[in-house]
C-alpha positions, 0 to 999 in steps of 0.5 A: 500500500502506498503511504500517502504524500503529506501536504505541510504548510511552513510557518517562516517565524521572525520576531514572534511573527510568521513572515515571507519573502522571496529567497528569505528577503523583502520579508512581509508579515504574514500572520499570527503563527499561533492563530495560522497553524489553528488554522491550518490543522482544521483546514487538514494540513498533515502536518506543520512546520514552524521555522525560527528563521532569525535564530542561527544569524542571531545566535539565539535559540527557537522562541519556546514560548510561542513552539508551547502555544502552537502545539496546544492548538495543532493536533497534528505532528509539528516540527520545529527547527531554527538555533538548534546546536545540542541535545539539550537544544532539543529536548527542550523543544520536545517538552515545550511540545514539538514532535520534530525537530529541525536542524541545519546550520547547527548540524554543518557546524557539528555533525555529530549532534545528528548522531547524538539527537539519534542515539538519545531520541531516535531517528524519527525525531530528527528532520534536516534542513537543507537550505540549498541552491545551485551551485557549479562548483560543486560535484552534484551542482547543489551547495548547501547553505546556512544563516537563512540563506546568507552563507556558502557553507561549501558543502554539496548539498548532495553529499551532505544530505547523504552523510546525514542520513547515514549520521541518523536523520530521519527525514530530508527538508530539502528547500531551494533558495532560488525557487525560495518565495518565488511561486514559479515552481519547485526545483526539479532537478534537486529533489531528483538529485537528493531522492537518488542519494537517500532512502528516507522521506524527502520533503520538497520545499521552495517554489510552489505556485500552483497545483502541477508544482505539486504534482510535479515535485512528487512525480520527482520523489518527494514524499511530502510538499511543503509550502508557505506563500500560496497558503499564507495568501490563500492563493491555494488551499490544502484541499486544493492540493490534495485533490490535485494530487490524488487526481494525478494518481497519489495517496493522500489523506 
């Protein structure tokens, strides 16, 4: 039996504010986080992703406060990421309500707390993040990066994703910064690339604009498709996601 693609709206957070822009800059207010990931859960989001996107850059952690107010609201899985650097870091997520936690840049910087989260929490428990964009000079033609977009980390972002899951991650969130707010489709080509190198559940993210990009990116691979404009504007609904892609021959819930 097919396990049926997850349709998962993303909450980019700033300041205790979800916002959006296009490849993470012009940043616009979009809404309560609280109030949109209610609302989300009642118009039949799988899941959904809340994404501190300051915290890295900042140097902070992930506002905890306001992880703790939308789990009491959503009753479906919620994955956190954003300043995640340790353990600790993410024990205190799971307490303040978070069913998985995010990691990105604080995994380039220490590999080895993907081992360690999966040794202590188990696989499931960790999602990377892999923030990524084209990049020539590197073998697959994708490079990683981190700080919400701002740095190369010199990383394939291929070969990372691989290395990752092989440390114990659980699931790749895999985001193009160039598709990144654009709305003019996801980045084929990468989620093709990385569903060749890993085996475990690929969420494609970047780009979504209208129902075919949908259908598009799991034609390529991806086990779950995440997006954030075109929900957040009500430019297209979940339901209507979900019925293109079981029109087009997918599993859904």
């Amino acid at each position: 039996m097919a396990v049926a693609v997850r349709v998962i709206p993303c909450l980019d957070v700033k300041d205790g504010r979800v916002v959006k822009g296009v490849n993470f800059v012009g940043l616009r207010d979009a809404g309560d986080p609280v109030e949109l990931a209610a609302e989300y859960g009642r118009l039949g989001a799988d899941e959904v992703t809340f994404l501190d996107i300051s915290a890295s850059s900042e140097g902070r952690a992930t506002t905890r406060e306001v992880v703790t107010r939308c789990a009491e609201t959503v009753f479906v899985p919620l994955t956190v990421g954003g300043g995640v650097r340790g353990v600790d870091d993410v024990d205190v997520l799971l307490r303040s309500g978070a069913d998985k936690v995010g990691i990105n840049t604080g995994a380039i910087a220490n590999p080895g707390i993907i081992d360690e989260v999966a040794d202590r929490f188990g696989n499931q428990v960790i999602v990377l993040s892999v923030d990524a964009r084209r990049e020539p000079d590197q073998p697959s033609g994708f490079g990683v990066t981190t700080h919400g977009g701002s740095r190369s980390a010199g990383l394939d972002a291929v070969e990372w994703a691989r290395q990752a899951v092989d440390r114990g991650a659980g699931e790749v969130l895999l985001n193009s910064m160039d598709a990144d707010g654009t709305t003019d489709g996801f980045d084929i080509e990468m989620i093709e690339a990385v569903r060749r190198a890993v085996d475990v559940p690929l969420i494609a993210s970047g780009g979504a604009g209208k129902v075919s990009d949908f259908v598009e990116a799991v034609r390529a691979g991806a086990d779950a498709v995440l997006a954030a404009s075109v929900f957040h504007y009500r430019t297209l609904t979940i339901a209507q996601v979900k019925d293109g892609l079981r029109e087009a021959g997918f599993e859904v819930r």
